[in-house]
C-alpha positions in Angstrom: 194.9 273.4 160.9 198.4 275.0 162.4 201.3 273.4 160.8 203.9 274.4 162.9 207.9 274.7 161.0 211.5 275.2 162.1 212.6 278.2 161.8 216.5 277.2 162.7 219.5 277.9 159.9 222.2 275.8 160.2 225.9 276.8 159.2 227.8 274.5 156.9 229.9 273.6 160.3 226.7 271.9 162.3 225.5 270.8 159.4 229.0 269.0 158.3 229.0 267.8 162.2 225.6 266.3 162.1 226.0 264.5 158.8 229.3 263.3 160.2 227.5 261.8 163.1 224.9 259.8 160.9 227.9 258.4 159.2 228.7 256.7 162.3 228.5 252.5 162.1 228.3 253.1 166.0 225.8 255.9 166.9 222.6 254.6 167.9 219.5 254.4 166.6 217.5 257.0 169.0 220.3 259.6 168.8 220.6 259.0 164.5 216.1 260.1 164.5 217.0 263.2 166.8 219.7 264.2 164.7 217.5 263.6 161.6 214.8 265.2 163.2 217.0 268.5 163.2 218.5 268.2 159.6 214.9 267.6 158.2 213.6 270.7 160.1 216.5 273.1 158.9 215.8 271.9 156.0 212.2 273.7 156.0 210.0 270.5 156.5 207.2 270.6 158.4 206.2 268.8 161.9 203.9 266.9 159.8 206.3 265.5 157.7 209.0 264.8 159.9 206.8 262.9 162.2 205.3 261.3 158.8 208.8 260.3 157.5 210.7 259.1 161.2 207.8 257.7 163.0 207.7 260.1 166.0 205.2 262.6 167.9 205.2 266.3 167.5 206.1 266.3 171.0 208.8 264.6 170.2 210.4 267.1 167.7 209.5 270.1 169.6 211.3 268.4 172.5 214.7 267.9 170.7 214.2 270.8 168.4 214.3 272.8 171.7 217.3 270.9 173.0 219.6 271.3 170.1 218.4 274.8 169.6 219.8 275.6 173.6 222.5 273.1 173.9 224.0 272.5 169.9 224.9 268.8 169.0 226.0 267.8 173.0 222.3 268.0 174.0 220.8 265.6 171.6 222.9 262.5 173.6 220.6 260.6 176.3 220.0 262.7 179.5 222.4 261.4 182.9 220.2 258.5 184.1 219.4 258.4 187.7 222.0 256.7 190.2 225.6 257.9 191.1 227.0 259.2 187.5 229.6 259.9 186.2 230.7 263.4 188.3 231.6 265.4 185.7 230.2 268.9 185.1 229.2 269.6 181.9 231.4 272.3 181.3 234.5 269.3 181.9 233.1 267.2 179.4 232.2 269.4 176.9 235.9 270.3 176.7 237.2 266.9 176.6 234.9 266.2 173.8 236.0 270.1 172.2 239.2 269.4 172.6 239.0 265.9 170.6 237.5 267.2 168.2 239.1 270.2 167.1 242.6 269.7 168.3 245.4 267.5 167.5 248.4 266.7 170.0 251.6 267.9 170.3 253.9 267.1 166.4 254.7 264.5 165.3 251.5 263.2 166.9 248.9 262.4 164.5 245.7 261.7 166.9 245.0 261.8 170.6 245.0 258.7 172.8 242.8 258.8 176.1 246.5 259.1 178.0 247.6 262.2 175.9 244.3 263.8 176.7 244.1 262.8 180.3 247.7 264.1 181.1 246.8 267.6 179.2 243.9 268.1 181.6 245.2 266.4 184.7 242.7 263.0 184.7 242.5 260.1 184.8 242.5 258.2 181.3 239.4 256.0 182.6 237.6 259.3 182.4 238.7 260.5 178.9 237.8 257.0 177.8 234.5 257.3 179.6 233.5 260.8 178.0 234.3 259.1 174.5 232.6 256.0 174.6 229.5 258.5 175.8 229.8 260.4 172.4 231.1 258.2 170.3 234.5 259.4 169.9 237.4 256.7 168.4 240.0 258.8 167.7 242.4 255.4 167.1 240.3 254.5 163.8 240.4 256.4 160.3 238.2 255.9 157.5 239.4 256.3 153.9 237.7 257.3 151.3 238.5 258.3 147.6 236.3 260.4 145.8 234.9 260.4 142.4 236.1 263.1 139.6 233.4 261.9 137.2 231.9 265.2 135.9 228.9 263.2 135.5 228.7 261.4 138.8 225.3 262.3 139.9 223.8 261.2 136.5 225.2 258.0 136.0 224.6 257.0 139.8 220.8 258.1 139.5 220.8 255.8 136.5 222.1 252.8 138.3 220.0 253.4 141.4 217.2 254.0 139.0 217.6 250.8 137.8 217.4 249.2 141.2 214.9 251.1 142.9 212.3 251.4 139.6 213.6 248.5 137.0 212.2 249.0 133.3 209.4 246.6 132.3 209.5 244.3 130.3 213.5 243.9 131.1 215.9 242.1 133.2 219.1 243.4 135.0 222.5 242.3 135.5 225.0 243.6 138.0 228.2 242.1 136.4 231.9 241.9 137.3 235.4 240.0 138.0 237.3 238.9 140.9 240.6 238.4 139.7 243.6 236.7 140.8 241.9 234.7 143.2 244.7 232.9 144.4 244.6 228.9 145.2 246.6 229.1 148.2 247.8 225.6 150.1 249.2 225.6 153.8 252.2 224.2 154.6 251.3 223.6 158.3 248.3 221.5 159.3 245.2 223.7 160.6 244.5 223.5 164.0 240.8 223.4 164.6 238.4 225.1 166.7 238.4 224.4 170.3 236.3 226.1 173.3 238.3 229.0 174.4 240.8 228.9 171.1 239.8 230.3 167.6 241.0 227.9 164.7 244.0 228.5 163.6 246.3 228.5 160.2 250.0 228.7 159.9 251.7 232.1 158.2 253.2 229.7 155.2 251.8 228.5 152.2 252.1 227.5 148.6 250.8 229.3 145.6 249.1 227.2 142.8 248.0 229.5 140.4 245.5 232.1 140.2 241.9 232.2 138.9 239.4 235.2 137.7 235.6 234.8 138.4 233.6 236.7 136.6 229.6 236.5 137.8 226.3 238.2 137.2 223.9 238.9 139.5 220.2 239.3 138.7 218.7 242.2 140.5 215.3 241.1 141.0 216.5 237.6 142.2 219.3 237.2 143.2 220.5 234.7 141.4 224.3 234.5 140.3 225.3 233.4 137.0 229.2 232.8 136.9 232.5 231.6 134.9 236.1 231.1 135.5 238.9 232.5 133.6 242.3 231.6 133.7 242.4 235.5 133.1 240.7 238.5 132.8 240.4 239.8 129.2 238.4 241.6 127.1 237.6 238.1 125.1 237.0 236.5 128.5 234.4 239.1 129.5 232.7 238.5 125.9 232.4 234.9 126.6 230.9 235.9 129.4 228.2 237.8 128.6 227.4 235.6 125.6 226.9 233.1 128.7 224.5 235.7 130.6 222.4 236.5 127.3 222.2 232.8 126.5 220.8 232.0 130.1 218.5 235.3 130.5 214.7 235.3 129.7 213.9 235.4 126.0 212.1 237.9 124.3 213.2 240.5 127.6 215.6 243.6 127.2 219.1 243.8 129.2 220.5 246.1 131.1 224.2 245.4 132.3 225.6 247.6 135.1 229.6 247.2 134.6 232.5 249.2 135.9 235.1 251.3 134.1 237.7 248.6 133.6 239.4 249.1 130.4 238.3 245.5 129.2 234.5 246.1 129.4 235.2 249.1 126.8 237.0 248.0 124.0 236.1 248.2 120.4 234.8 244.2 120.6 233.1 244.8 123.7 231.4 247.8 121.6 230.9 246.0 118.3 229.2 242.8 120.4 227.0 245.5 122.0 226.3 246.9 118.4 225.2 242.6 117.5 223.1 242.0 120.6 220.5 245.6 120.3 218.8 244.0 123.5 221.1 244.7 125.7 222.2 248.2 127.6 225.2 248.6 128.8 225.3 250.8 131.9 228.9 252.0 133.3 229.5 253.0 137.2 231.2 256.5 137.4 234.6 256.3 137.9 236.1 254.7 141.6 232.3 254.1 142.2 232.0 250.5 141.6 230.8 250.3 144.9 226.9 251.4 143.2 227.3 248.1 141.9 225.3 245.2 143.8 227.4 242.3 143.0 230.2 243.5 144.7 228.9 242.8 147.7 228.6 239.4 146.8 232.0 239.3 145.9 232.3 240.4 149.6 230.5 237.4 150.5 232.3 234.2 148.8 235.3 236.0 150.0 234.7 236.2 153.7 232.2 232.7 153.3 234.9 230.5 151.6 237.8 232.1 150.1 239.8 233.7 152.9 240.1 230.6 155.1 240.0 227.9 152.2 242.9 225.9 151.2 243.1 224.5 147.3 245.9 222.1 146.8 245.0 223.5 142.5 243.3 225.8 140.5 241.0 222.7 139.4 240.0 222.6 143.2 239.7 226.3 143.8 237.1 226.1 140.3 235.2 223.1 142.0 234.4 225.3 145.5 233.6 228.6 143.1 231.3 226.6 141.1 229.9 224.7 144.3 229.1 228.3 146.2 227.4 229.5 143.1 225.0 226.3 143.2 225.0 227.0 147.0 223.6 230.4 147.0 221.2 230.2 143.8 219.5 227.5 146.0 218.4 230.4 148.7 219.3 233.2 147.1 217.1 236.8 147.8 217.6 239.9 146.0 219.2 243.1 147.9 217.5 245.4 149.5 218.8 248.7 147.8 217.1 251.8 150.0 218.3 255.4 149.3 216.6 257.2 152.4 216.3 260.8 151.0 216.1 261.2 147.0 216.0 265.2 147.3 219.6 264.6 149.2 223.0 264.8 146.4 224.5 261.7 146.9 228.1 261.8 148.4 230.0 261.1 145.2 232.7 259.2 148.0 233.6 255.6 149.0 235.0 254.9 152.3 236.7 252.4 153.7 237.2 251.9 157.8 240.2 251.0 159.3 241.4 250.7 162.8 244.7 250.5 164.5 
C-alpha cells in the first residue's frame, strides 16, 4: 500500500515560529493539531503516523499540508466564516500581523500597543485589536524564562521523567521539597466578605508573627503528602525529614527521592545519612529546573488554596491550617498526570514564567 510523506523542509525561522505558537496558553486546540500536523510531517513522518498519533484523516493533513505549503503560518488560522466579516484584505492584515511581529516602535518604546500600530497605518485601533485577537497576538504580556546551564540537563531530566513515566519495581518515589518563610500574616483591618457584585476584600496592612518552613513529600504513584514544619530550613531539618518519609514508607521497598540543588540537601550529613540508609536514591533536579519536580505544584496549590488569603494571628495557628490541608488532601488525593507528548523531541532545558501588564 502507498504511504504517502511530506516532502517540505522547514528553516529554523518557521520552525522557531511554529513552536512558538504551540507555546501559546491561548491558541486553540484545532489550530495547535494543524500546526502539529506540519512539524510532524517536516519532520519525515508519514500520513500514517500522523493521523495515528493526532487523531485525524489523511484528508485532513493533505488539506493543511497544502495550506501551509501556499500560504506559510497565516493560512493554518480558521477560514473567514460566512456573514459580513471583517473587511480587511488579506494583504492589510498580514502586515498588521508582520509588522507586530517583527517590528518594535519608535525608542524608548519597548512593545506596540493597538494605538501605536493603528496611528502608523492610519486605522482605527478596534481593527489592530481585532487582527490580534484573530491570531493571537498580546503584545502587552511577556513571559520569562531562565535557562538551565547544567551540562547534564538532558540526562538528569530523562532520569526524573523516567522515574514518573516508567517507576522501578519493586520501589516507591518521593518528590520532596521546602516552602520556606511562609509568613503567618495577621490583618489589621477587618475582611470584608463576599457580596454579589463585590469580590471580598482585605486591607493593605498587617502584622507579621513569625515565619514557618514546610517541608513535604509527595508519593508519585499516590499522591499522598507526607509533611513537617520547621521553624527553619536546615540541613538537620531536612534530615529529620527524611527519617520521617523513610519511617512512614513501605517496608522492605527501595526509595527514590527527587530533590533540588539547594545547598542543604547536599551536605556531608545529608551524604553520610544517604551512605546509612542503602535503600534510598537520591535523585537531584538540574540546576534552575526544580520545576521537573511534581511537588512543586502542590506547593502551588496550598498556596493559592489557603495561604495567600489566610490570616494566622501565630505561627502555632499557621502549623494547625498546614497540618489540617495535609489531612485534607490525603483524604482525596490522585497522583499527577505527568505526559511528555513527543520523547524523540529534546526537551527545552527553559522555565517560563508569564506575566502581564
Amino acid at each position: 500500500m502507498f504511504t504517502p510523506t511530506m516532502d517540505l523542509v522547514l528553516s529554523d525561522g518557521e520552525r522557531a515560529e511554529l513552536e512558538r505558537l504551540l507555546r501559546q496558553a491561548t491558541l486553540s486546540q484545532a489550530i495547535a493539531r494543524r500546526v502539529r500536523v506540519v512539524l510532524a510531517l517536516a519532520g519525515g513522518q508519514t500520513y500514517a503516523a500522523v493521523a495515528a498519533a493526532l487523531g485525524c484523516t489523511d484528508r485532513f493533513i493533505a488539506i493543511w499540508k497544502r495550506r501551509y505549503v501556499e500560504g506559510g503560518v497565516l493560512a493554518l488560522a480558521d477560514a473567514p466564516r460566512a456573514g459580513r466579516g471583517h473587511g480587511l484584505s488579506a494583504a492589510l492584515e498580514a502586515k498588521i500581523v508582520q509588522l507586530t511581529i517583527q517590528t518594535k516602535p519608535p525608542a524608548p518604546l519597548t512593545h506596540w500597543s493597538s494605538r501605536r500600530l493603528a496611528q502608523r497605518l492610519g486605522l482605527a485601533h478596534t481593527t489592530v485589536a481585532d487582527v490580534w485577537k484573530r491570531h493571537g497576538l498580546k503584545p502587552h504580556r511577556l513571559e520569562r524564562y531562565k535557562a538551565s546551564p547544567d551540562p547534564d540537563f538532558e540526562t538528569k531530566a530523562a532520569d526524573i521523567i523516567g522515574l514518573y513515566l516508567e517507576p522501578p519495581q519493586h520501589a516507591v518515589v518521593f518528590c520532596i521539597d521546602e516552602k520556606t518563610a511562609i509568613q503567618a500574616l495577621e490583618r489589621t483591618d477587618p475582611v470584608l466578605p463576599l457580596s454579589p457584585g463585590r469580590a471580598e476584600r482585605h486591607g493593605f496592612e498587617y502584622v507579621r508573627h513569625g515565619t514557618l518552613s514546610l517541608y513535604a513529600a509527595l508519593e508519585v504513584a499516590t499522591g499522598r503528602v507526607e509533611g513537617m514544619t520547621a521553624p527553619r530550613h536546615t540541613a538537620g531539618d531536612f534530615l529529620t525529614f527524611l527519617d520521617q518519609v523513610v519511617a512512614t514508607a513501605p517496608k522492605r521497598k527501595a526509595l527514590h527521592f527527587i530533590v533540588d540543588n539547594l545547598s542543604a540537601h547536599k551536605t556531608k550529613a545529608v551524604q553520610a545519612w544517604l551512605l546509612a540508609h542503602p535503600r534510598v536514591t537520591m535523585h537531584y533536579t538540574p540546576t534552575y529546573s526544580s520545576w521537573l519536580n511534581q511537588v512543586e505544584s502542590w506547593f502551588a496549590r496550598i498556596e493559592r488554596d489557603c495561604l495567600a488569603r489566610g490570616i494566622f494571628p501565630s505561627t502555632r495557628a499557621l502549623k494547625k491550617t498546614l497540618v489540617q490541608y495535609i489531612k485534607l488532601h490525603n483524604e482525596t488525593c490522585q497522583p499527577f498526570v505527568w505526559r511528555y507528548r513527543d520523547p524523540t523531541r529534546r526537551m527545552r532545558a527553559t522555565s517560563i514564567s508569564p506575566t502581564g501588564h
